[in-house]
BALOBA-1460 file (C-alpha; in Angstrom, 3 decimals):
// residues 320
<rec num="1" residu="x" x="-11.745" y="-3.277" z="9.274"/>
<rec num="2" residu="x" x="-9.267" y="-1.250" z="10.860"/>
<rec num="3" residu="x" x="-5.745" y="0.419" z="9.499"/>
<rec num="4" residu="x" x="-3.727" y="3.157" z="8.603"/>
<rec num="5" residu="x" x="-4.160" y="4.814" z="5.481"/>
<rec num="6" residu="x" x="-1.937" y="5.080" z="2.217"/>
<rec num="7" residu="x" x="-0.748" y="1.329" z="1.329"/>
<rec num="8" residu="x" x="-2.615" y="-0.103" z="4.236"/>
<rec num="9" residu="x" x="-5.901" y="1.094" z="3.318"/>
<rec num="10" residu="x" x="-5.210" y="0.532" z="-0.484"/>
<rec num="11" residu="x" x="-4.517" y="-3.498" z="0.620"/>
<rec num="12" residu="x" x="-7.720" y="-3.950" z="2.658"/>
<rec num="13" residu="x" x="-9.888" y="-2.292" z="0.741"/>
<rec num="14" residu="x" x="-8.922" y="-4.532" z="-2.124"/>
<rec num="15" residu="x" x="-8.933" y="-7.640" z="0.320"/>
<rec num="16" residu="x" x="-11.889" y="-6.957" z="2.028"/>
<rec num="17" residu="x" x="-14.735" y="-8.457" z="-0.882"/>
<rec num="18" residu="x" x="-11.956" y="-11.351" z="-1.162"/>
<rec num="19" residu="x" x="-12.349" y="-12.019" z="2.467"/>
<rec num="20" residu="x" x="-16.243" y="-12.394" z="1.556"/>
<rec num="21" residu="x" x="-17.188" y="-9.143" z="3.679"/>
<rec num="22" residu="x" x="-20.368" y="-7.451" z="2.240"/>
<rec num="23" residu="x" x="-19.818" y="-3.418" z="1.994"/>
<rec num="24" residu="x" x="-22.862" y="-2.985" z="3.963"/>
<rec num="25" residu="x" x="-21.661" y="-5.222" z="7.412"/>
<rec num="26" residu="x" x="-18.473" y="-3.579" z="7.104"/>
<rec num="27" residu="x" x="-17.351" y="-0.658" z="9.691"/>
<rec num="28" residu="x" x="-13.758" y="1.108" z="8.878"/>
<rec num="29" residu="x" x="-11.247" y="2.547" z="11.570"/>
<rec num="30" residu="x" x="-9.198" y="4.399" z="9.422"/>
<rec num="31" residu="x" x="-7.273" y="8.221" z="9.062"/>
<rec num="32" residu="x" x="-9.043" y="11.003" z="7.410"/>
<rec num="33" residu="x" x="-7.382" y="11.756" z="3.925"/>
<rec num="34" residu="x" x="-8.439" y="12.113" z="0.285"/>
<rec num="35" residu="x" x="-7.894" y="8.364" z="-0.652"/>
<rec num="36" residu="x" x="-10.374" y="6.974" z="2.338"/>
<rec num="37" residu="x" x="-12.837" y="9.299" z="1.927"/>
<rec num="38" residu="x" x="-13.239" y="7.771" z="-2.044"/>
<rec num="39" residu="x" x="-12.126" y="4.718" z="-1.211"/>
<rec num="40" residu="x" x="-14.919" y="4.347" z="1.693"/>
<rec num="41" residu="x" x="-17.842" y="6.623" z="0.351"/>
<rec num="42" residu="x" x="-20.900" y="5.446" z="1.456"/>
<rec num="43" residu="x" x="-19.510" y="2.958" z="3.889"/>
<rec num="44" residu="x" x="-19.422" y="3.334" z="7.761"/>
<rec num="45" residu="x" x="-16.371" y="4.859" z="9.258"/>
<rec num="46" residu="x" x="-14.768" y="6.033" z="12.210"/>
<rec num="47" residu="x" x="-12.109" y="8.431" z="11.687"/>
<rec num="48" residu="x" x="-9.099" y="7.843" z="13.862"/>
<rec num="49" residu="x" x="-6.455" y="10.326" z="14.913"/>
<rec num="50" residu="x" x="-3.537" y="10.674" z="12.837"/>
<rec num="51" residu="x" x="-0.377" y="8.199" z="14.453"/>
<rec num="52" residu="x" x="3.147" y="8.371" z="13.177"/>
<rec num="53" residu="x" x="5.413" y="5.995" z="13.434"/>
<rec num="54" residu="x" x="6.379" y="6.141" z="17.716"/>
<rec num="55" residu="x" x="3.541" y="8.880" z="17.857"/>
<rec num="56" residu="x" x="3.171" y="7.685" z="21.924"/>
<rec num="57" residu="x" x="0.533" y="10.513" z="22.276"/>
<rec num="58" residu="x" x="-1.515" y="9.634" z="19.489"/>
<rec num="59" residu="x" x="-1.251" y="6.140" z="20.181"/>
<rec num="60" residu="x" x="-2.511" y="6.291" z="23.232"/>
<rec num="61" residu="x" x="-5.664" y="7.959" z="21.931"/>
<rec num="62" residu="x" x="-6.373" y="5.349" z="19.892"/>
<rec num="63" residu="x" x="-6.338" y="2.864" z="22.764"/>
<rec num="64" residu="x" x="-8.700" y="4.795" z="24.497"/>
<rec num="65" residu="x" x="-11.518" y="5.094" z="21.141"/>
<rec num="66" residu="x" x="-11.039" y="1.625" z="20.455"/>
<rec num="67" residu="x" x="-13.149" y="1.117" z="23.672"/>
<rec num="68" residu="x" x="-16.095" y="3.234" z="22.519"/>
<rec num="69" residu="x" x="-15.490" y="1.775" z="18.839"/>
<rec num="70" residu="x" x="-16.202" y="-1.784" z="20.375"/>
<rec num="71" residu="x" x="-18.935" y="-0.733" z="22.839"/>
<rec num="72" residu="x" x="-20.777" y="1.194" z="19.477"/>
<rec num="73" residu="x" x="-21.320" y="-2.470" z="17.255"/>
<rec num="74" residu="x" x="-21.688" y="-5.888" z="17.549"/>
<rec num="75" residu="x" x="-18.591" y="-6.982" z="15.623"/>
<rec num="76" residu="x" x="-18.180" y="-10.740" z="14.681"/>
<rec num="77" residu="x" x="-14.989" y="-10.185" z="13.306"/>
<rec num="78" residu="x" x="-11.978" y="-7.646" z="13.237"/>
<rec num="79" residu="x" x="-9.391" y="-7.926" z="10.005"/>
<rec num="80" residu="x" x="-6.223" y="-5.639" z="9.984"/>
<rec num="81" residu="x" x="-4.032" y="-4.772" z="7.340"/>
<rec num="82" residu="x" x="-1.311" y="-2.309" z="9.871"/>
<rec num="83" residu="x" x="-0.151" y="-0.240" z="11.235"/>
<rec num="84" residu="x" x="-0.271" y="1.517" z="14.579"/>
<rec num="85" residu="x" x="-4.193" y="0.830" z="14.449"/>
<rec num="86" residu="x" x="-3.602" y="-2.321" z="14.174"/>
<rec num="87" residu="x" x="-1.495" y="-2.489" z="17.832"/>
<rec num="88" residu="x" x="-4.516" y="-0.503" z="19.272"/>
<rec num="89" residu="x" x="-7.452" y="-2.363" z="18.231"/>
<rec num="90" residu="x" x="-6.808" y="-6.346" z="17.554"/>
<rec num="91" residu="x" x="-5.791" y="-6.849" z="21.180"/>
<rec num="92" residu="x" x="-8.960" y="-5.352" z="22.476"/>
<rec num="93" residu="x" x="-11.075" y="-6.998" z="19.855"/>
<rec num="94" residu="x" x="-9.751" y="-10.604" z="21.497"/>
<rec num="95" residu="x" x="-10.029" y="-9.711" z="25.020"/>
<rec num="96" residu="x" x="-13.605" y="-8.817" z="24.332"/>
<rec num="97" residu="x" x="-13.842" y="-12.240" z="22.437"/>
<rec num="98" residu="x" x="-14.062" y="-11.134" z="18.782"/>
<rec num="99" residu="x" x="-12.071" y="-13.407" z="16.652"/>
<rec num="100" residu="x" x="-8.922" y="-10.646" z="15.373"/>
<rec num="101" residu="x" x="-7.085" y="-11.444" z="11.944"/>
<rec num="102" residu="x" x="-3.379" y="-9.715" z="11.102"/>
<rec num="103" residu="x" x="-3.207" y="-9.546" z="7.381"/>
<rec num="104" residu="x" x="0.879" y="-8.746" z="6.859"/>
<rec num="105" residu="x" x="1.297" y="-6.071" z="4.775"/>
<rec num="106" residu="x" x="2.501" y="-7.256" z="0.667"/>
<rec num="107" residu="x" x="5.438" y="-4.588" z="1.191"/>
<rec num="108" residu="x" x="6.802" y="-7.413" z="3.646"/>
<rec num="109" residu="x" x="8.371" y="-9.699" z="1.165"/>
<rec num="110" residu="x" x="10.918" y="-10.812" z="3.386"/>
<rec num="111" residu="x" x="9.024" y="-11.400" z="6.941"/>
<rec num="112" residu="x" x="7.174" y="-9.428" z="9.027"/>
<rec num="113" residu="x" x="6.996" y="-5.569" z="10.144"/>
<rec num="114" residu="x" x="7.336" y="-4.363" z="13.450"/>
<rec num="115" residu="x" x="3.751" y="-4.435" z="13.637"/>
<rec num="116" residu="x" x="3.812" y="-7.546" z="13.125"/>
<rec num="117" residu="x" x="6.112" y="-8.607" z="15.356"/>
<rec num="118" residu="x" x="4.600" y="-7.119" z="18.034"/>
<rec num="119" residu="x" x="0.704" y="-8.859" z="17.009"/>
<rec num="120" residu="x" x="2.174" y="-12.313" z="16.855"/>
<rec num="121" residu="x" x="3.160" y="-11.941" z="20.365"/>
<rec num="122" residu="x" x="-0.327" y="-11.076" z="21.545"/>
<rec num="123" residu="x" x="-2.136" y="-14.887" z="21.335"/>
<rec num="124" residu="x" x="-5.300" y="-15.560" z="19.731"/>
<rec num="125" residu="x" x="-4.873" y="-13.039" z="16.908"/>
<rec num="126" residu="x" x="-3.877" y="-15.127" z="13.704"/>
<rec num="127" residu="x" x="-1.575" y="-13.869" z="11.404"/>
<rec num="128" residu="x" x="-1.067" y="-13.825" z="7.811"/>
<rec num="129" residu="x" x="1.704" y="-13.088" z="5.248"/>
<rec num="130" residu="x" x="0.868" y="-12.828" z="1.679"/>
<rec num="131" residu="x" x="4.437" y="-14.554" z="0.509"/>
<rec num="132" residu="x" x="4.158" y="-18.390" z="1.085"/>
<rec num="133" residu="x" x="8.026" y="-18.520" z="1.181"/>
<rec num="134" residu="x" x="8.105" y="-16.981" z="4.738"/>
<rec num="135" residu="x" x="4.924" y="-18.248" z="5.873"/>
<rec num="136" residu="x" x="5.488" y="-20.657" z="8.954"/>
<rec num="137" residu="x" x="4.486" y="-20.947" z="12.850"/>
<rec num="138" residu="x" x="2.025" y="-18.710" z="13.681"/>
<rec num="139" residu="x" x="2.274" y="-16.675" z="9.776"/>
<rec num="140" residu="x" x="-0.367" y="-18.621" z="7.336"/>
<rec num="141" residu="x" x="-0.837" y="-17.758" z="4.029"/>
<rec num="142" residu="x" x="-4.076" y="-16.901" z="2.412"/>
<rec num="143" residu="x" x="-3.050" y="-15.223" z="-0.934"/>
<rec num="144" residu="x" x="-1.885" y="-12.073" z="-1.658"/>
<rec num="145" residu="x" x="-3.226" y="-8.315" z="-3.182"/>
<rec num="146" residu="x" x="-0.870" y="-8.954" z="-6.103"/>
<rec num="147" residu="x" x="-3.323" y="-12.264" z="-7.160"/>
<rec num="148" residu="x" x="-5.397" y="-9.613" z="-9.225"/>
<rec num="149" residu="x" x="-2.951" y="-8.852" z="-11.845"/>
<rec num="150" residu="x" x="-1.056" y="-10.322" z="-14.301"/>
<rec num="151" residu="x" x="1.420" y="-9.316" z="-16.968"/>
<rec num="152" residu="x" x="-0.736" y="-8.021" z="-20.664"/>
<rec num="153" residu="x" x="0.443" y="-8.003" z="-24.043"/>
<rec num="154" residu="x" x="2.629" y="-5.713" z="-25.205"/>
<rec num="155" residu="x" x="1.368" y="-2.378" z="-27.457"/>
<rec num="156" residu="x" x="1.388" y="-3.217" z="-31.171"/>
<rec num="157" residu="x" x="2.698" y="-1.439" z="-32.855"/>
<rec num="158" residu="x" x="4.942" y="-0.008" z="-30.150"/>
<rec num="159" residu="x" x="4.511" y="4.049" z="-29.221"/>
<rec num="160" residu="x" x="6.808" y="6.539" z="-27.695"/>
<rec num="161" residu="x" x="5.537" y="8.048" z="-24.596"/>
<rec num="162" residu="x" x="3.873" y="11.548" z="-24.412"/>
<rec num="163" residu="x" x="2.652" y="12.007" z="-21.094"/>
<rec num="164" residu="x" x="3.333" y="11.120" z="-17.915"/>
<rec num="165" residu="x" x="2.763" y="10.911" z="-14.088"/>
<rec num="166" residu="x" x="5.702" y="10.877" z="-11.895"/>
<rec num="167" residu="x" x="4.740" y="10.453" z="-8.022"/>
<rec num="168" residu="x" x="6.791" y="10.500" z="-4.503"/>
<rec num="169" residu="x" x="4.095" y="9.868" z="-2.283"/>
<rec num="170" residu="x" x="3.525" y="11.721" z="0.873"/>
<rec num="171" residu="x" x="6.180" y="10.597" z="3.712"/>
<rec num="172" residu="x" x="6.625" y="13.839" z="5.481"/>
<rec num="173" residu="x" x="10.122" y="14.959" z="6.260"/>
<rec num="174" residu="x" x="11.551" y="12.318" z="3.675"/>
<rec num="175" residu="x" x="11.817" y="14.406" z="0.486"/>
<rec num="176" residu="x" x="12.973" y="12.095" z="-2.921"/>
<rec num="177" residu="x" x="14.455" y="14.663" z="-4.214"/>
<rec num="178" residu="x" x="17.060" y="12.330" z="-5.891"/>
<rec num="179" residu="x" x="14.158" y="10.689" z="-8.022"/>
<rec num="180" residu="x" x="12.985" y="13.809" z="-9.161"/>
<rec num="181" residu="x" x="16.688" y="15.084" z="-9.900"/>
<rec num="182" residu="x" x="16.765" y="12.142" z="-12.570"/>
<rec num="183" residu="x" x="13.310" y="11.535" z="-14.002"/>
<rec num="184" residu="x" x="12.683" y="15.504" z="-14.596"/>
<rec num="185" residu="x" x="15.463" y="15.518" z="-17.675"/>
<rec num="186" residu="x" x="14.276" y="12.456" z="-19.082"/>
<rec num="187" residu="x" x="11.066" y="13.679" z="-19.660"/>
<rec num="188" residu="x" x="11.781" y="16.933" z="-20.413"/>
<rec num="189" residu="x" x="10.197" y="16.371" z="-24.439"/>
<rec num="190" residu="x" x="6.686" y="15.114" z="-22.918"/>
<rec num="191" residu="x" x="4.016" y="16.776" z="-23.897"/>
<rec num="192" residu="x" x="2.498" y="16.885" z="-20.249"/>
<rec num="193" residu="x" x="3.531" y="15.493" z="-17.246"/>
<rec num="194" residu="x" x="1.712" y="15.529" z="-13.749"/>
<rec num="195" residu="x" x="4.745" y="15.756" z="-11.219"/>
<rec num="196" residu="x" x="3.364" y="14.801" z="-7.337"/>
<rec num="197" residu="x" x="6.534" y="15.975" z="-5.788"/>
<rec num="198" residu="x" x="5.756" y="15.539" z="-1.967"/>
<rec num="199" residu="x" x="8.075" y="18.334" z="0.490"/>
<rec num="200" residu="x" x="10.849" y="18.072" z="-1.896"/>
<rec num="201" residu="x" x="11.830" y="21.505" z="-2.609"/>
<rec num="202" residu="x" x="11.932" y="21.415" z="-6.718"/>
<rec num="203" residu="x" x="12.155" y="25.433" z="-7.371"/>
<rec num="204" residu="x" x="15.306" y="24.785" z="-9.009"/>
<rec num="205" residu="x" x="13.746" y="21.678" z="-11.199"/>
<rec num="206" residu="x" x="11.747" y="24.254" z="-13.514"/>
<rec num="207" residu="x" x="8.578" y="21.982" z="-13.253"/>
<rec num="208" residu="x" x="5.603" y="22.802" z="-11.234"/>
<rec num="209" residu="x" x="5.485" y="20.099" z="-8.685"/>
<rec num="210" residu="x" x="2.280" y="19.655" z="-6.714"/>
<rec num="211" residu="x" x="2.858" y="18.363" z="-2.893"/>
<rec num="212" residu="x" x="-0.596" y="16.195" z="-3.004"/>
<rec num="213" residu="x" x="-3.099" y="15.533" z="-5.335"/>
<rec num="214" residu="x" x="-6.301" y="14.686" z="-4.285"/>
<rec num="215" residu="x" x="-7.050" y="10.711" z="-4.782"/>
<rec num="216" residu="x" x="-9.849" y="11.179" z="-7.720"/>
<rec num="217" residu="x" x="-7.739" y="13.635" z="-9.904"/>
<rec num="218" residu="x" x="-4.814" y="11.582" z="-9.702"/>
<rec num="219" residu="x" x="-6.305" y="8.421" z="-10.452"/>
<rec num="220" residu="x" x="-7.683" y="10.021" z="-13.460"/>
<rec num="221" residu="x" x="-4.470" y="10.935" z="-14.531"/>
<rec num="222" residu="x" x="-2.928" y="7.366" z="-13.987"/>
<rec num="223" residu="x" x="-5.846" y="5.623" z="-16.397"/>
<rec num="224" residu="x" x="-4.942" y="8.294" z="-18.928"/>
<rec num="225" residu="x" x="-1.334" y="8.607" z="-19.052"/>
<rec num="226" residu="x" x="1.288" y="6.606" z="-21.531"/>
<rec num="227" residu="x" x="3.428" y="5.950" z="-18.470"/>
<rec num="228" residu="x" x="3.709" y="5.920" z="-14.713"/>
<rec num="229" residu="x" x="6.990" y="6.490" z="-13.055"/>
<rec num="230" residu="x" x="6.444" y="6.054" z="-8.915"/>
<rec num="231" residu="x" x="8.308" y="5.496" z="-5.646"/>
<rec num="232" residu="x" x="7.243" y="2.153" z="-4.885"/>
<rec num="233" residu="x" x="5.182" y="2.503" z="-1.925"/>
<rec num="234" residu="x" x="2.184" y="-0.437" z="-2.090"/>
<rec num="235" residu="x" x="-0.712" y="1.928" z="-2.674"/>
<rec num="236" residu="x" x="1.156" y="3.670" z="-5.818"/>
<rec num="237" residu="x" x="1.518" y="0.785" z="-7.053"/>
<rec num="238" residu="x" x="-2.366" y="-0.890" z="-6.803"/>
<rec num="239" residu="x" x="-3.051" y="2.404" z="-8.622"/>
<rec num="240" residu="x" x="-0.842" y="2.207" z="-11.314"/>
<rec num="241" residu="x" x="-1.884" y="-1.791" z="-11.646"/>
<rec num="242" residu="x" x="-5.624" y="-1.579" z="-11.336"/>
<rec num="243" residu="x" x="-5.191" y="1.183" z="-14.634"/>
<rec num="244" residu="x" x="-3.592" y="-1.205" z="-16.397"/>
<rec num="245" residu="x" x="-0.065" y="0.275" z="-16.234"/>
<rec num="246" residu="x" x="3.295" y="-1.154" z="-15.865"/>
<rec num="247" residu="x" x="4.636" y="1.099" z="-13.662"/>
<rec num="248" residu="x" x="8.349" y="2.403" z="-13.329"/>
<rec num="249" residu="x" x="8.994" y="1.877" z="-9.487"/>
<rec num="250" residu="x" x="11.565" y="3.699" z="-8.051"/>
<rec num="251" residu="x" x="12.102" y="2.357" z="-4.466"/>
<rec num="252" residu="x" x="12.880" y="5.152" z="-1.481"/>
<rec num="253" residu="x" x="16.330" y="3.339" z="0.342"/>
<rec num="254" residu="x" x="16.701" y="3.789" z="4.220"/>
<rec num="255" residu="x" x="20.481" y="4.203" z="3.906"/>
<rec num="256" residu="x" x="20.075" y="7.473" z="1.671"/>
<rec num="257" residu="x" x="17.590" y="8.905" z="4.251"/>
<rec num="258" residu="x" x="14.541" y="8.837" z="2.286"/>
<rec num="259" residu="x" x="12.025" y="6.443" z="4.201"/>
<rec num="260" residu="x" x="12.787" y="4.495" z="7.187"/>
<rec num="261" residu="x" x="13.697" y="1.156" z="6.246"/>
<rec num="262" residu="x" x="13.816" y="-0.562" z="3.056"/>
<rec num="263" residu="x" x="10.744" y="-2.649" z="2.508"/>
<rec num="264" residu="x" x="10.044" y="-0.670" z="-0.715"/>
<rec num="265" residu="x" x="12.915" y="-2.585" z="-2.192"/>
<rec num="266" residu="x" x="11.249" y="-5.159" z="-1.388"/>
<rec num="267" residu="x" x="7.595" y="-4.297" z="-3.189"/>
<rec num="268" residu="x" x="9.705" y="-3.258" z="-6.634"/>
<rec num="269" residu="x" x="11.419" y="-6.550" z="-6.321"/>
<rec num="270" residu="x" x="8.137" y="-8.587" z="-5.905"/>
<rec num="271" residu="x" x="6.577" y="-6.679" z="-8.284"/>
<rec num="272" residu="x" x="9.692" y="-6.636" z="-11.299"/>
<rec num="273" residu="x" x="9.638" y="-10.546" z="-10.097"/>
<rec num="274" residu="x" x="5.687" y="-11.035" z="-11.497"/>
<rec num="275" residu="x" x="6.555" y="-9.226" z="-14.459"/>
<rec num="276" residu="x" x="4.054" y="-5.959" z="-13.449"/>
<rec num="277" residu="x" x="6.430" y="-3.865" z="-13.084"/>
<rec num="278" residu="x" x="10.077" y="-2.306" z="-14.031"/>
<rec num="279" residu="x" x="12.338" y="-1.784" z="-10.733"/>
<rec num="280" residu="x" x="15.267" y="1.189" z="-11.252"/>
<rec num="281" residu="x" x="16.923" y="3.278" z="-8.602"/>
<rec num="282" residu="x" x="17.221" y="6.720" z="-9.278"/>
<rec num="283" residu="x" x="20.705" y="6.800" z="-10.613"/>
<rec num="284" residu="x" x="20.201" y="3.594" z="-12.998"/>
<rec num="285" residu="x" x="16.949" y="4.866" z="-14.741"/>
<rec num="286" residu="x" x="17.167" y="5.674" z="-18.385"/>
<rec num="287" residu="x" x="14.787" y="6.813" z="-20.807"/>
<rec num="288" residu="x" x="14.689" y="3.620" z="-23.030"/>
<rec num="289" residu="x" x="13.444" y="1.972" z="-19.188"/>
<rec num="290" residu="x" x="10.367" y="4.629" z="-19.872"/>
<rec num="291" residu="x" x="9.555" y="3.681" z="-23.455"/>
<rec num="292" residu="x" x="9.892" y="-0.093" z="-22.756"/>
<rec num="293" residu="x" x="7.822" y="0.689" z="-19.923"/>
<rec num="294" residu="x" x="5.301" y="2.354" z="-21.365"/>
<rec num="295" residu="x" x="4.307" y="-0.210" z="-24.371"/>
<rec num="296" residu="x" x="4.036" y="-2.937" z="-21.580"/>
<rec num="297" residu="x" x="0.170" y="-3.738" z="-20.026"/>
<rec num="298" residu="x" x="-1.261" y="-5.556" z="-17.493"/>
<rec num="299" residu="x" x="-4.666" y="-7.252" z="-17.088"/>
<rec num="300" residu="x" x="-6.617" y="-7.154" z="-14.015"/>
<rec num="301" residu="x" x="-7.845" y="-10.591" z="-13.389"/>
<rec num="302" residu="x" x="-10.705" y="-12.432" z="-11.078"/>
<rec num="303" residu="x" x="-8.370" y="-13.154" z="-8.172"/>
<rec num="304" residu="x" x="-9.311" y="-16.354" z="-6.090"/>
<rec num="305" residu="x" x="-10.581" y="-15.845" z="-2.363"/>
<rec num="306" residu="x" x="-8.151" y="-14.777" z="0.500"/>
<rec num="307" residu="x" x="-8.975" y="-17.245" z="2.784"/>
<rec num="308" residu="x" x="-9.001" y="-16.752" z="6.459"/>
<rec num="309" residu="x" x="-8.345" y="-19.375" z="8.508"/>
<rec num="310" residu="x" x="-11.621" y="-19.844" z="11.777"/>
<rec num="311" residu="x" x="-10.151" y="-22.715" z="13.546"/>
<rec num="312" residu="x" x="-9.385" y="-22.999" z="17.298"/>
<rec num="313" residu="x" x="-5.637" y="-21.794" z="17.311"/>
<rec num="314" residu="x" x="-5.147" y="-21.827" z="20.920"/>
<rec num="315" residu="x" x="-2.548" y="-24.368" z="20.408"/>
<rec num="316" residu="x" x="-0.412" y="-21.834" z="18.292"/>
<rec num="317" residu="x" x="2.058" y="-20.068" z="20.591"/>
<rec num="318" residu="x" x="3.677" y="-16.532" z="19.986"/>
<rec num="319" residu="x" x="6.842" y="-16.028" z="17.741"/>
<rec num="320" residu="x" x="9.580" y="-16.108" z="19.299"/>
């Protein structure tokens, strides 16, 4: 089982008993950080060097442990969920005969990553998208991380919300400083509110923003709050979904500068689309979005198997 961490990691963790893997036969390639050290407690793992996005250097590194990684175990299978450890290891794991998997990730609501472009050029590793309307050639389908959720009841008799968690995420050197600009205002009345404010600079704000906050303590604060109001990067989301929350995504848009492309657009969409949860950008949220918000639920559910496909696809060719 082998990703990077944030989103990716949230995705395969959750896929990973799906898949019909046993914690005990599984071995994780993953980056060192507060959410895979919970997430993975007590399960073997090999901690990989951190890789940035067209981090050559660190890259490389990885291509050189995923030799030792495969020399270490007898692996009958390799599953991927992105990104750069992805490149490194599935490519390896089928020249050494180990049938390789390419789970797409469910922020890719509109086709593939670069990650995955590049993997469905390398043949014998199969590919998967979870979004049957852009599954074709070499992408199959085999369910998606979102099949464990569905939209609740709403709270009777309705409640105004008193506390709060507002996160950015983590993406160094992309501050959302604009989502903080609007949301602190709106909850200025709250009776507490647990602001994860990334390497925005919110001095001026007059809140005291934390820049991370370890995975356990902010979890905790998820299940208890009235409402969550995120960016919508894939793992935020899981987290607010899996407490039952209907989260307030706030997407980060490439053409302001605040992430690199725009497939968080595309996760709020999906998500607003299933009815679990409430896409704004930061200029159109109001504070009726956060009460409406807020007396909404949603019910985690037995989600069918995400089925992997073991048949001979030497016939399949890479995407063009």
């Amino acid at each position: 089982m082998v990703c990077s961490g944030g989103g990716h990691l949230r995705q395969l963790a959750g896929l990973a008993e799906r898949i019909g893997y046993a914690p005990d036969r599984q071995v994780w390639v993953t980056f060192r950080n507060g959410l895979s050290e919970s997430l993975l407690a007590g399960r073997r793992v090999v901690y990989a060097p951190f890789t940035a996005p067209r981090d050559g250097k660190n890259f490389a590194r990885l291509v050189a442990m995923s030799g030792s990684v495969f020399r270490s175990h007898d692996f009958v299978e390799a599953v991927s969920t992105g990104s750069s450890p992805a490149v490194a290891f599935l490519p390896q794991a089928v020249l050494r005969g180990i049938p390789a998997h390419y789970i797409e990730s469910a922020a890719r609501a509109d086709g593939p990553s670069l990650t995955g472009r590049i993997i469905a050029r390398v043949p014998g590793i199969r590919t998967y998208s979870q979004y049957p309307v852009w599954a074709k050639g070499r992408w199959l389908y085999g369910g998606s991380i979102f099949d464990e959720y569905t939209s609740g009841d709403l709270r009777q008799p309705p409640r105004q919300p008193r506390t709060a968690v507002v996160s950015v995420g983590t993406q160094e050197g992309y501050p959302f400083l604009a989502m903080l600009e609007k949301v602190v205002p709106l909850l200025a009345g709250m009776d507490h509110v647990l602001y994860q404010t990334g390497d925005a600079d919110v001095r001026r704000l007059g809140i005291d923003g934390r820049r991370s906050v370890p995975h356990a303590e902010l979890r905790e604060a998820v299940y208890a709050a009235d409402v969550v109001i995120t960016h919508s990067g894939v793992g935020a989301a899981l987290s607010a979904l899996e407490a039952g929350k209907h989260p307030i995504l706030i997407p980060r848009r490439a053409e302001k500068n605040e992430h690199i492309d725009g497939h968080q657009v595309q996760v709020a969409r999906e998500l607003d689309r299933r009815g679990l949860a409430t896409l704004r950008f930061a200029d159109t949220l109001t504070f009726g979005d956060i009460v409406a918000a807020s007396n909404r639920t949603v019910r985690v559910t037995l989600p069918p198997p995400f089925t992997l496909t073991r048949r001979n696809d030497a016939a399949l060719q890479p995407m063009e």
